[in-house]
N, C-alpha and C positions, 0 to 999 in steps of 0.2 A: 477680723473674720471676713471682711466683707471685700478689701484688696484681695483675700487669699482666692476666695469665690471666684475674682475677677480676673485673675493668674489663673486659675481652672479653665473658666469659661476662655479669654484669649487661647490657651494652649490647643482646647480641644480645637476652637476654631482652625485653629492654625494647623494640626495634626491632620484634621480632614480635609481642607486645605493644598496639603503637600499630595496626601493620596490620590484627592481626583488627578491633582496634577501628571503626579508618574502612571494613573490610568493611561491620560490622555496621550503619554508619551508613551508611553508601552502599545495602544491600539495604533498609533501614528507610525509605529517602525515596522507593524506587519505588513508579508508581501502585497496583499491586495491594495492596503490604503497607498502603499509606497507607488505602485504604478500607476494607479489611478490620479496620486497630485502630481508626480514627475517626469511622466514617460508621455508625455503628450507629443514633443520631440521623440524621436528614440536615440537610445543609446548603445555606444558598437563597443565592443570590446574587441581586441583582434588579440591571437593566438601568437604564446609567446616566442613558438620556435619560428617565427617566419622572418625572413631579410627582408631588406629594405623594400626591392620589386616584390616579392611576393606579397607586402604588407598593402602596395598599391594596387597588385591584381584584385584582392580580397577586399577592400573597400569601393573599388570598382562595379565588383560581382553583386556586394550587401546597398549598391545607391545609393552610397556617401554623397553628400553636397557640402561640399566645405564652407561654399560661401551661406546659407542658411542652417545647418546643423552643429550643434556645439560639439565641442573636441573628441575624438576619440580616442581611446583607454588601449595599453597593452595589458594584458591578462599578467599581472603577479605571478611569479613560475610558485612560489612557497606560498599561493593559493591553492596550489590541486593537490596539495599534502590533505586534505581535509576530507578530499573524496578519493584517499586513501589512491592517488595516483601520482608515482614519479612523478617528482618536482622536476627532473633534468631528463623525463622522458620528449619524444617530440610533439607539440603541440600546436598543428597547425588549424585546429577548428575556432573558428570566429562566428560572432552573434550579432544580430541587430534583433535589440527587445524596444517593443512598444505599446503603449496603451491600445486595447481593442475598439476600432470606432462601435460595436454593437459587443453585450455581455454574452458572450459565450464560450465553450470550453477551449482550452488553448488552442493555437492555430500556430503549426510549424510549417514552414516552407524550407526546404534542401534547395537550395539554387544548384547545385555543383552534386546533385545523387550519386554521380560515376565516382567521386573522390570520397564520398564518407565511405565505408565498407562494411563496417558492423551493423551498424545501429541506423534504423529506421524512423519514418517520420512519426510513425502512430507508438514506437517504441519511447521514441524522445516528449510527445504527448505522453503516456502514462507516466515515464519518469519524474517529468518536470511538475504532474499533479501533487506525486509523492513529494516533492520537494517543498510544496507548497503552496503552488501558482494556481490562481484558480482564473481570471481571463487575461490571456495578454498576447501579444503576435509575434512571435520568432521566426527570425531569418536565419540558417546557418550557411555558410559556405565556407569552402577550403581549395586555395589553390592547386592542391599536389596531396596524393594520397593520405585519408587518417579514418583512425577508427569511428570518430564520432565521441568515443566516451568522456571525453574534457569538454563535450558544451555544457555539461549542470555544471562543472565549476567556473565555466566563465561567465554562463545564466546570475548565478547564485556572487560572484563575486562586484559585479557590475548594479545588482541591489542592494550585495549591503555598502557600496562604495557611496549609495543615493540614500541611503540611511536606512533600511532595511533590516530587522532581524532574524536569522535564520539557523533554528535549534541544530545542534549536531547530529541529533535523530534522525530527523528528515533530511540532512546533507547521506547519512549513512545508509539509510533505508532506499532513497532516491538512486543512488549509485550502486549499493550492492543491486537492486530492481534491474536497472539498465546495462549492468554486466550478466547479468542469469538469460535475461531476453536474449541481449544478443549472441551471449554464448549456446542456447539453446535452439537461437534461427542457424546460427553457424553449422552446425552438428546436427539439425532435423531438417532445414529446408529443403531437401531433392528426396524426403521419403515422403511413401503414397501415405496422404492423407493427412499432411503437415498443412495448415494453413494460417499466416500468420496475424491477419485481422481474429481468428476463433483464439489466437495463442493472447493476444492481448486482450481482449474480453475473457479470454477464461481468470488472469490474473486479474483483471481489475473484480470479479467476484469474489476470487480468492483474498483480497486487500480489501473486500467491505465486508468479507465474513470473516478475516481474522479482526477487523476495526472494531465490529459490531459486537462480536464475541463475548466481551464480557460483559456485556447486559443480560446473557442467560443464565439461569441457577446455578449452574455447576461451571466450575473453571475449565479452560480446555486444555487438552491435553494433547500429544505428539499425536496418539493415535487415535483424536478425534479429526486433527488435520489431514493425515493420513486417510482417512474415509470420505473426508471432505473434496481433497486431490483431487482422487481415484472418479469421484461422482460428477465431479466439474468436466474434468480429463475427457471422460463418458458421455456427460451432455452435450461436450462440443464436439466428438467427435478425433481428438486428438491423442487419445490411447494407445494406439497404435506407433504412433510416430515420437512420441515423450520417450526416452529410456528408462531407468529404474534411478539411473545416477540424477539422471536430471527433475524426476518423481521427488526425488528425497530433498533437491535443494529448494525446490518449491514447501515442502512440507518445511523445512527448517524457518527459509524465510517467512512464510506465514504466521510459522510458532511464536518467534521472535517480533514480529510486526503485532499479535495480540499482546504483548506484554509489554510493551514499549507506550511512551506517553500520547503517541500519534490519536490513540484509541479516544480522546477527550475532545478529537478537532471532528466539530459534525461536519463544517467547510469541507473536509476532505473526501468523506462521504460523499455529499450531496455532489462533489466537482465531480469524482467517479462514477458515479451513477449518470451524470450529462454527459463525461467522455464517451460512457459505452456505447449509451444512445447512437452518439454521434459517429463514432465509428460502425455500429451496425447500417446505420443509415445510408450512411456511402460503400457498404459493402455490395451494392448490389444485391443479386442472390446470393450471397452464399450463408446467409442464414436460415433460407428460406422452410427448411427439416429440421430448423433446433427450436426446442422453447425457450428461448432467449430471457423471461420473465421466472429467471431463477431465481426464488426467494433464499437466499444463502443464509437469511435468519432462519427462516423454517426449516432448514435441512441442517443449519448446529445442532435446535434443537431434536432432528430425529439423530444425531449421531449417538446423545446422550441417551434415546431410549432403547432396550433392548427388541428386538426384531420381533415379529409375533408368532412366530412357530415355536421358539424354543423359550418364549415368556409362556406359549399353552403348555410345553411339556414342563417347564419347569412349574408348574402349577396342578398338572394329574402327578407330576412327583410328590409336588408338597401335600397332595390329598392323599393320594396312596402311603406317606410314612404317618400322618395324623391316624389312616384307617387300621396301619397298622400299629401301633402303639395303644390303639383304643382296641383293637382285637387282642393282646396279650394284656392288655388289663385285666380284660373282660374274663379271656382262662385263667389268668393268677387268681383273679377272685373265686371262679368258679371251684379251682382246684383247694384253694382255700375253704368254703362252704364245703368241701367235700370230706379232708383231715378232720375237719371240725365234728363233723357226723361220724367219722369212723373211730374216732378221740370218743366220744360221747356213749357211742353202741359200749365199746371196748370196757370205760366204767359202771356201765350196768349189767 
């Protein structure tokens, strides 16, 4: 009995053992810990459509130092299948990612702004948060005209190359983000009242109250998002310039981001909540007439309650059919006590 005991106790040993162990290996492959022990250097990925000379313009542009910085990466073309972008499209966007000397929300820098054309700096800040990053310092540049939208996958391929894991969630969530952005700067930016520091703060509320979401009673639903939008849209002042097409894929994406596993990562919150900051801050005025301190938890939960005009009328309804149910009681009985006496004369 007592070897058997001792085969118990070794096993169990050994079983909790192996768990701290794939703990410790599982917190050590997240983005954070990974840039914090590896990127002290940084690490360049360069863009897989580029030749030879433009390979040397762009390492030129991102500060390469050959003799002090270790080698740099060509971006895997059957990388940007993941961010659901043509493998054999052209990719000439390149990255230099590095450890932040001080903890604060991502910091992108465009060296080359005239050549990205899509996608913006504070656009590739919120992407990159969605993606996962919560402080690190990005370089992007591009020899020769591109969209911008293949930096999360040369971001995202360059940490799990340094041992990094990174869900398909947040690869899919991160890039559908940064195509809606950019496709809705494209198509709004030259109407009155489109501003795109309000367009990124309006989504980063809309991403910590689809995140937050299902901490409230009731599950949400299309057309608690849809009210949600609409009130965001309103508070920044961006209603006017949104279309109804581009309403809808906010409401969709939103939907989709509360039901997704994203919603368990508080990290991603608390990063969103420091980007907005941070972007209002450097907005100058232009927040200066909005209340910026929108509680997107307190506004789920007013989605779920009904409005207070039509809870008072629906309440002198539900008193008026009780008054009246109790009013034809009241004549059946009466009318009753009445048969009864005229039943009674009638036998005597």
């Amino acid at each position: 009995m007592k070897p058997f005991r001792k085969f118990i106790g070794i096993f169990i040993v050994g079983w909790l053992a192996l768990l701290a162990s794939s703990s410790a290996v599982f917190a050590d492959a997240t983005i954070q810990k990974v840039i914090d022990q590896k990127y002290s250097q940084p690490d360049y990925v360069i863009g897989s459509s580029l030749d030879e000379f433009q390979v040397e313009q762009t390492l030129s542009l991102l500060m390469y130092n050959e003799e002090k910085e270790k080698e740099w990466k060509t971006m895997n073309p059957s990388a940007y299948t993941s961010f659901t972008i043509d493998e054999n499209g052209d990719h000439y966007s390149s990255v230099k990612l590095q450890k932040q000397a001080k903890k604060a929300p991502i910091s992108v820098h465009i060296v080359t702004p005239q050549n990205i054309t899509e996608v913006t700096t504070d656009m590739h800040r919120n992407a990159l948060t969605t993606l996962g990053l919560e402080h690190a310092e990005i370089t992007i540049a591009s020899p020769t005209e591109a969209s911008g939208l293949s930096v999360l996958a040369a971001v995202s391929y360059s940490l799990e190359q340094n041992g990094s894991t990174i869900s398909d969630e947040n690869k899919t969530f991160a890039q559908e983000e940064l195509s809606l952005l950019a496709t809705i700067y494209k198509e709004s930016a030259r109407k009155k009242g489109f501003h795109e520091d309000k367009l990124n703060v309006a989504v980063i509320d809309l991403k910590i109250a689809a995140l937050t979401g299902s901490n409230q009673d009731k599950k949400l639903e299309k057309k608690d998002f849809q009210k949600l939008v609409k009130k965001i849209l309103e508070t920044y002042q961006l209603e006017g310039a949104i279309t109804d097409e581009q309403t809808k894929q906010l409401v969709d994406f939103a939907s989709k981001l509360s039901n997704s596993q994203l919603r368990s990562d508080k990290n991603l919150v608390k990063s969103l909540k420091a980007l907005k900051q941070d972007i209002i801050e450097k907005a100058g005025d232009s927040f200066n007439t909005i209340d910026t301190k929108l509680n997107t938890e307190t506004l789920l939960k007013e989605t779920n309650k009904l409005p207070l005009y039509p809870m008072i009328g629906l309440g002198v309804l539900v008193l008026l059919g009780i008054g009246l149910i109790v009013y034809r009681f009241h004549i059946r009985q009466k009318q009753e006590e009445i048969n009864y006496i005229k039943k009674t004369i009638r036998m005597i």
